[in-house]
C-alpha positions in Angstrom: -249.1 70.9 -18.8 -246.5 68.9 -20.2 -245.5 65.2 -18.5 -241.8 64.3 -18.8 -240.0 61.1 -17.4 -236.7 59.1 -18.0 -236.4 55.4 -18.9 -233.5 53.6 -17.8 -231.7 50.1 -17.0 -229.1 49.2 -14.7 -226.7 47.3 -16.3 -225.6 50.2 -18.7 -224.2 53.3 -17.7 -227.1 54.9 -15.2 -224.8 57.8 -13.9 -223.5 58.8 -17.6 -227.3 58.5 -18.3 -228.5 60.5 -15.2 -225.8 63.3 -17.0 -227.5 63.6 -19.9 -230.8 63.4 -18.6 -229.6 66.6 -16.3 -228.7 68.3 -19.8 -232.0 67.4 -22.0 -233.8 69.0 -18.8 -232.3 72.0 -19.2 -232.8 72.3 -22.4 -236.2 71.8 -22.1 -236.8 74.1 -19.0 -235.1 77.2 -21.8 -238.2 76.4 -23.6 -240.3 78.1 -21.2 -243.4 75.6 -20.9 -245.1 74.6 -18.3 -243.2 71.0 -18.0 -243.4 68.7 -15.2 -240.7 66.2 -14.4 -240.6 63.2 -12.8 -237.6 63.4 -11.1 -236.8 59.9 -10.7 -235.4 57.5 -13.5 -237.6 54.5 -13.8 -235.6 51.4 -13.6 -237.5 49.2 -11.9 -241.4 48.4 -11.5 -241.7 50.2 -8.0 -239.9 53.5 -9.3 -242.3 52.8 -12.5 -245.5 52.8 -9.9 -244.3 55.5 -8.4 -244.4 57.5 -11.8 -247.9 56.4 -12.4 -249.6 57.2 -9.3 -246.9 61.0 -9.9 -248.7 62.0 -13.2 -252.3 60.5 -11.8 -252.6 63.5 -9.1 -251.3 65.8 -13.0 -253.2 67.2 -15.8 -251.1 66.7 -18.8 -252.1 66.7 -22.2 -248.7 65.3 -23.3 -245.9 63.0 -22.5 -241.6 63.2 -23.1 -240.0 59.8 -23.0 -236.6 60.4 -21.8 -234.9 57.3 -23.0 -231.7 57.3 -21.6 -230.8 54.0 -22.0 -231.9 50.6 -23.5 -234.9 49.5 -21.8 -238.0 46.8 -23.1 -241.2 48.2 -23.6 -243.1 46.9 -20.6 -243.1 50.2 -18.9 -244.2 52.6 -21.9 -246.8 50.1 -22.8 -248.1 49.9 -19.8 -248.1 53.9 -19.3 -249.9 55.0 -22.5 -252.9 52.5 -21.7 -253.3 54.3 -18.2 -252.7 57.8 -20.0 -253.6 57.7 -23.4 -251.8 60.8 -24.2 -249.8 61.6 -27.5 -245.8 60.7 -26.7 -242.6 61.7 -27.8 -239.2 59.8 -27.3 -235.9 61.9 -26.8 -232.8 59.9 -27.4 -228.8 60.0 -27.0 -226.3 60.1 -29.6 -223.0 58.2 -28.3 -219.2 58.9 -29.1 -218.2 56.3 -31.4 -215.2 55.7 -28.9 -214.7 52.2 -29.8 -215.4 51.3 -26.2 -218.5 50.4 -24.0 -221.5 50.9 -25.8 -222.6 53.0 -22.5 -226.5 53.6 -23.2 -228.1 52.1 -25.9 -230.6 54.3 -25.9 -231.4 54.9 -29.7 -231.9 50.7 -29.7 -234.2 51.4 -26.8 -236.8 53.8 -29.0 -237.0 51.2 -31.4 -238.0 48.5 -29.5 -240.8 51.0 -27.5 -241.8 52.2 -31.2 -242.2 48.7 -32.5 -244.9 47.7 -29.4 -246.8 50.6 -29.3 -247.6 50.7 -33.4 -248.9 47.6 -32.6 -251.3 48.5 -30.2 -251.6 51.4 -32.9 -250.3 54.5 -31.1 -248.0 56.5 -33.2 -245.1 58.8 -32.1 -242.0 60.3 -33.0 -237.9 60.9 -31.8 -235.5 63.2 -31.5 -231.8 62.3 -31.0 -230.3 65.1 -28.2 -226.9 66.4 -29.2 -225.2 69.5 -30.0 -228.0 70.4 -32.6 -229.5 72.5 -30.3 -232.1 74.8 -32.6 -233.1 71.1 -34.4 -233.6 69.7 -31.0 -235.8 73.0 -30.0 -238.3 72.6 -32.8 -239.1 69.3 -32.6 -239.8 69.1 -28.9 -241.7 72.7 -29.8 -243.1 70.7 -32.4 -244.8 68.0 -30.5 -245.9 70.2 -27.8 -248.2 72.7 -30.4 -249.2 70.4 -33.1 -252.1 67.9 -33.4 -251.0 64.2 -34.0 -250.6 64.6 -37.8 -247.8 61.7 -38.4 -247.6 60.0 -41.6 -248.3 56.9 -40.8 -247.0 55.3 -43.9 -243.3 54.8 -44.0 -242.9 52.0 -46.5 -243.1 51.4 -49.7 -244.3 48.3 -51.0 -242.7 46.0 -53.7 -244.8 44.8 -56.7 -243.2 41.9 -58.4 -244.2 41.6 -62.1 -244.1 38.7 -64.2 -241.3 39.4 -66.1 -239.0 39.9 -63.2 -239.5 36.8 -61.5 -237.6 33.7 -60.9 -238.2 30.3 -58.8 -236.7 30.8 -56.0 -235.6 27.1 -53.8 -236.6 27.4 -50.4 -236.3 24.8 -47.7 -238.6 24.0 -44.9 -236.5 25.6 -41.7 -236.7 24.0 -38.4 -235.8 26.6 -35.7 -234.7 25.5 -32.1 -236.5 28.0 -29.4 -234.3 28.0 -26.0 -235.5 29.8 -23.4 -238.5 32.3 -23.7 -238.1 35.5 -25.1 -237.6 38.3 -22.5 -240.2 40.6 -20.8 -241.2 43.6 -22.7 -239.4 42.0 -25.7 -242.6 42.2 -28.5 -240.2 42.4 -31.1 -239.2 39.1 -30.7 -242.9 37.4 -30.6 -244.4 35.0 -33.2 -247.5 33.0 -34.4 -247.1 29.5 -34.7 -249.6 29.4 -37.1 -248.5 31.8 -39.7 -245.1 30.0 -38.9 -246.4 26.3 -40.7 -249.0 28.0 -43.4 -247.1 30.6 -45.1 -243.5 30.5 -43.9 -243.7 26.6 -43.7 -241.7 27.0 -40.5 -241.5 24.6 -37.5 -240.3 25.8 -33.8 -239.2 23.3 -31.4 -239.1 24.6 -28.0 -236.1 23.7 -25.8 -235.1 25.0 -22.1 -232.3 26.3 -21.0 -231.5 23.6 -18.5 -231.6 21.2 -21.3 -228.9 23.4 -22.9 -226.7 24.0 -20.1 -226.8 20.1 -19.0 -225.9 19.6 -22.6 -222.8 21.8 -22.5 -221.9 20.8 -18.7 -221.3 17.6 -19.6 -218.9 18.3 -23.2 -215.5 16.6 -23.0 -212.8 18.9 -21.3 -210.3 17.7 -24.3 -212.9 18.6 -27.0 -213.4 22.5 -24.9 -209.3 22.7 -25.1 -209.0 21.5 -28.7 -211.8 24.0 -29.5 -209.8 27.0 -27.6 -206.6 25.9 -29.1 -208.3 26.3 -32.6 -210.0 29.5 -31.9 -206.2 31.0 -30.0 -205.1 30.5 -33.9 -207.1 33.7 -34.9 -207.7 35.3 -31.4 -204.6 36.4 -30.0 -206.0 37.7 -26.5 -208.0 34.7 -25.7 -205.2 33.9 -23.2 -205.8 37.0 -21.2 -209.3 36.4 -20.0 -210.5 34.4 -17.6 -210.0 30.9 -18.6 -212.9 28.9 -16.4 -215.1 31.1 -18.2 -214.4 31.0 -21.7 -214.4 27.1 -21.4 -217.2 27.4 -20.2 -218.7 29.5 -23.3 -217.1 26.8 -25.5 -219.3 24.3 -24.0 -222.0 26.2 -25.0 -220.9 26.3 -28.7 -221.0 22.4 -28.4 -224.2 22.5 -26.4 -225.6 24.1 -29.1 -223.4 21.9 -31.8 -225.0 18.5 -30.3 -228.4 20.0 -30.1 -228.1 21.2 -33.8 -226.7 17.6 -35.0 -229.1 15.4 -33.4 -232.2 16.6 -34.0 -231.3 18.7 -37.9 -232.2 22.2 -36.7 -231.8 24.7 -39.3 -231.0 28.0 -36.8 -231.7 28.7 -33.4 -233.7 31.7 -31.1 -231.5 31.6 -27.6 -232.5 33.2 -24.5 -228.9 34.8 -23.7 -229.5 36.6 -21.3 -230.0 37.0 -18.1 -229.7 33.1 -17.4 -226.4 32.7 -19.3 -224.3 35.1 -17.2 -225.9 34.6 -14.2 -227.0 30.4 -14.0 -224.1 29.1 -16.6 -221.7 31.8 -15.6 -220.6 33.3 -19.2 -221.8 34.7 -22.5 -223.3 32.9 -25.3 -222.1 35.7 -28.1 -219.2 34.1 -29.6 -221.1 30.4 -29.4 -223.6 31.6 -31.4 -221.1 33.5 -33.6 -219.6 29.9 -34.3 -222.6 28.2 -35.0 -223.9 31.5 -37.6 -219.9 30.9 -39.2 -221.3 27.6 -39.6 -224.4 29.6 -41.3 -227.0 27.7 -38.3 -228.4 31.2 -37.6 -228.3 31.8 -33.7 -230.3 34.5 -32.9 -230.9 36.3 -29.3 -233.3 37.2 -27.4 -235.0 34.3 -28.3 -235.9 35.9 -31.5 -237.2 33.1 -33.7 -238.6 35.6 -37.0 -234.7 37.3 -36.4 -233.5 33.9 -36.5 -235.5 32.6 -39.6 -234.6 36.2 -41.2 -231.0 34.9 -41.0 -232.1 31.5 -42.4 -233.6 32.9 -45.3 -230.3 35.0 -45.6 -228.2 31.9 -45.5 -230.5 30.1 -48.4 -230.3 32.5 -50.5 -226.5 33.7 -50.4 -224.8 30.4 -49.4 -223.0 33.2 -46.8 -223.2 33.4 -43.0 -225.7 36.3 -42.1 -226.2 38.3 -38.5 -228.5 39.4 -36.8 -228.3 43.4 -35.4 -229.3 46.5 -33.4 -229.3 50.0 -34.9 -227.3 51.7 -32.5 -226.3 55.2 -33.7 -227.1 57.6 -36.1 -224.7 60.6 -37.5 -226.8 63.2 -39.6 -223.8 65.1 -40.7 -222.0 61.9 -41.7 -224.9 60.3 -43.2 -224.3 57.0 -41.4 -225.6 54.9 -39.1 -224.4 51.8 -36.7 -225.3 48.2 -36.9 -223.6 46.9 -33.6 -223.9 43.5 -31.6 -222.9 42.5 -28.2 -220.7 40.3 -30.0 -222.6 37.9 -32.3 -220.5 38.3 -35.8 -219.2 35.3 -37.4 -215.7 35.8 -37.8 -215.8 36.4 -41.5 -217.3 39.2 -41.2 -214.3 40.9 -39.8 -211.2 41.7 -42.3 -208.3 39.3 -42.4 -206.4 38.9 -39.2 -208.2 42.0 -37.1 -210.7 40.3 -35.3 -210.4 40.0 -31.4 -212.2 38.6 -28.3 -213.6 40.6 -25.5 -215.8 40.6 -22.2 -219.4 41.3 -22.7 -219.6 45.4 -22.0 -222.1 45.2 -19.6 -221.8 41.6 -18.0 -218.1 41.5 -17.6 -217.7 37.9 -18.7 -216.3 35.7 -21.9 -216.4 34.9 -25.0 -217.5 37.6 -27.3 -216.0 38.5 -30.7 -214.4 42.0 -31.0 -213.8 43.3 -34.2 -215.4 45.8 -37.0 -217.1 44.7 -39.8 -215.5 44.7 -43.4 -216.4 47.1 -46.3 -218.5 45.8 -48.2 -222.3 45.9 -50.1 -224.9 44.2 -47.7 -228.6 43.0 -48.5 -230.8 44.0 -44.9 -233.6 42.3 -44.1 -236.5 41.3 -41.4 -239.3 39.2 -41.7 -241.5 41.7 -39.7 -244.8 41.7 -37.6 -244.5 45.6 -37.6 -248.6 46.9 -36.9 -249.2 43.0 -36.4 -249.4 42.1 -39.9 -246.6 39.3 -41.6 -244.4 41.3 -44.0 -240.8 41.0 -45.6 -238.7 44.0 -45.2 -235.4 44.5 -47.9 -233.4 47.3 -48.2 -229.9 47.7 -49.4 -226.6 49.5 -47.8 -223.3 49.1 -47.5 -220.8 49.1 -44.6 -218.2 51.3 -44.6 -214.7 51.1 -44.0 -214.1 52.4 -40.6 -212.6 51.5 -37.3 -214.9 49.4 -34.7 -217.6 51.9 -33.6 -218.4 50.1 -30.1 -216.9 46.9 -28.4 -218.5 43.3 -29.6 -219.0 43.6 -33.4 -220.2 46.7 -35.5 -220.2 48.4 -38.8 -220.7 51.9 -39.4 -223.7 51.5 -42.4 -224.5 53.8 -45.5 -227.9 53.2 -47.2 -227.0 55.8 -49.8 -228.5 59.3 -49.9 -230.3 60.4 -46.6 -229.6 57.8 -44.6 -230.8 59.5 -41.5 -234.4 59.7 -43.5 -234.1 56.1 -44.2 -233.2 54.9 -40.8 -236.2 57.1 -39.1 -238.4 55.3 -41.1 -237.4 52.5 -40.0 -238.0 53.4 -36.6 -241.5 55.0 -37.1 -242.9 52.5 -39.3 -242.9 49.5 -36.1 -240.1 47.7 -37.9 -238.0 45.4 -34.9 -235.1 46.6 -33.0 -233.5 43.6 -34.5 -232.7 43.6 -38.5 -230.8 40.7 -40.5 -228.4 41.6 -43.0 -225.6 39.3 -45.1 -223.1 40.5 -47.8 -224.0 40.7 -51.2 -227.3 42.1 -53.1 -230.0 39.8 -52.8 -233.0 42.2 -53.1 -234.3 40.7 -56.0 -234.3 36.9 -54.4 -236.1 37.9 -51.2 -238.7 39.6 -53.6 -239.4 36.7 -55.6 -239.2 34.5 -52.4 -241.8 36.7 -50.8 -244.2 36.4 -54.2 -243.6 32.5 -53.9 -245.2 32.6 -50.1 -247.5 35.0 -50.9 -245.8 37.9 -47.9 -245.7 41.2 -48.9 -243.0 42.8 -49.5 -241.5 46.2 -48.4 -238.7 49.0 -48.6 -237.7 52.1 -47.9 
């Protein structure tokens, strides 16, 4: 017998989701095994009890993850220690409408893969679309084989003597606000490994300490602000004005914070507190302060964040911090996407917008596609619990905006679906840094200066 549930969250779109869902099952009842559903999406940790104590009273000698939208890893974590049964995700593939990102769901995989490789259980994906036969023999797949995975997806770097360079590399001091989310192991650290071999310090701040900061920011220095940004965002005026102050006073939260006590990038809790405590987004604060190239990444993701530092050293360039959202087989491209987090330039000369955030419904996020252009990506990973550098190169593609915030449709050259499922299966984070410009080399002979070791794809 074969165990099958669905994954799901709230704040995106459940009924689309619930669609799908409906469709994958359909599919997989075709296939003519004996698979038992859970009927029920798991959103919450009583429906996620519920689907424990379901497959207790069941003999199943294998799991399908239904991912149907983004979700943290709390759940699935939680499920293969009661279980302890081989697992196999099923995403969705989104329209590239240039709306709502609606799901997430592809983001969602990533960030379960990354948790359970490092409690060192493997598994494997499908994206569900019109690929039906494809879709067929990978479920069929799972179901007959043994766990024979490959477990080694990347390829490590050797630097020789002749190729390297000194490389200058200054001490960053990162600013943690908040604590990073439940179910969020991607965005975990060690303090230690932090001083000794990345010669990092984290300062921890609250989030009341930043929002009685930006409460108390001058009402003439929010308007000058908004008149300034008005200059390049057109639409400002037609969103809700008490609310994009109030995201401005976060930039100069953040601003005063940053000047008084020299940090070097931030890790910012930005959700759910911002929208629901402060009353607006953080995006395009923290889209200012990376234009200022003081890395601000979310989900209080301090190794994201001190990716993008590293970024910024190197290149003298602002650098962001992204999802992998979608991935096109037949177009041989993927999606780097954020809620709304891209400096502004990032985006080509006067086509850069502001929006509400797509799930939240409040200001100031940007709203715009990235430019064209060759990119370096990179992560400063705890994939499978071991301190790593990860570098590969791409380029983004000129195309219109994929999803609303900020996102670039991304080639890394010849089979970049291969490339991106490695990504996925090797534990990397569901966050990767990337900045414009080729920089491979530099982060390799950074990483031989620190003694990390370095990988690619």
């Amino acid at each position: 017998m074969i165990g099958c549930l669905s994954l799901g969250r709230e704040t995106f779109d459940v009924n689309f989701a619930n669609e799908k869902i409906g469709l994958v099952e359909q599919r997989l009842k075709k296939l003519s095994y004996n698979i038992i559903f859970f009927e029920k999406l798991i959103t919450n940790d009583v429906i996620s009890e519920e689907a424990l104590s379901f497959f207790k009273q069941k003999k199943c000698k294998k799991y399908l993850i239904i991912q149907s939208t983004f979700t943290d890893s709390k759940f699935i974590k939680k499920f293969t220690k009661v279980f302890k049964k081989p697992i196999f995700f099923i995403s969705f593939k989104e329209k590239r409408t240039g709306g709502r990102l609606r799901l997430n769901s592809l983001c969602g995989v990533n960030l379960g893969l990354h948790s359970l490789i490092k409690n060192k259980i493997y598994s494997d994906f499908v994206i569900f679309d019109k690929e039906v036969n494809y879709f067929n023999k990978k479920i069929v797949e799972f179901i007959n084989n043994k766990d024979n995975l490959d477990k080694s997806y990347l390829k490590k770097i050797e630097n020789s003597g002749k190729n390297f360079k000194q490389i200058t590399y200054s001490n960053p001091k990162i600013a943690l606000v908040g604590k990073r989310p439940d179910g969020f192991d991607t965005c975990d650290y060690e303090v230690s490994e932090l001083k000794n071999k990345l010669h990092t310090n984290v300062s921890k701040i609250s989030l009341k300490k930043l929002f009685k900061i930006s409460s108390k920011i001058e009402k003439n220095e929010i308007i000058n602000t908004k008149k300034n940004i008005g200059k390049n965002f057109k639409d400002l005026k037609n969103l809700n004005q008490i609310e994009v102050e109030k995201s401005i006073s976060l930039f100069h939260g953040l601003e005063k914070i940053q000047k008084k006590e020299k940090f070097d990038a931030f890790a910012v809790r930005c959700w759910p507190e911002m929208f629901t405590e402060y009353g607006c987004a953080s995006c395009a604060p923290m889209a200012m302060m990376n234009e200022k190239k003081i890395s601000s990444a979310c989900e209080a993701d301090v190794l994201g964040s001190l990716s993008c530092n590293i970024l910024n050293q190197l290149n003298n360039k602002p650098s962001l911090l992204v999802d992998i959202v979608d991935l096109d087989i037949k177009d041989n491209t993927a999606v780097f996407w954020h809620c709304g987090l891209a400096p502004i330039s990032m985006a080509e000369k006067n086509k850069a917008n502001v929006t509400v955030h797509s799930n939240r419904r409040k200001p100031l996020l940007h709203d715009f596609a990235l430019k064209p252009g060759k990119i370096t990506i990179f992560r400063v990973s705890k994939s499978e619990n071991k301190l790593k550098f990860f570098i590969a190169r791409g380029e983004i593609i000129k195309r219109k905006k994929s999803f609303s915030g900020t996102s670039g449709v991304v080639s890394l050259g010849k089979d970049t679906n291969k490339k991106i499922k490695k990504i996925f299966l090797s534990g990397l984070e569901h966050h990767l840094a990337f900045t414009y410009g080729n920089i491979f080399k530099d982060i390799q002979n950074l990483g031989t200066k620190l003694q990390i070791p370095t990988y690619t794809i």
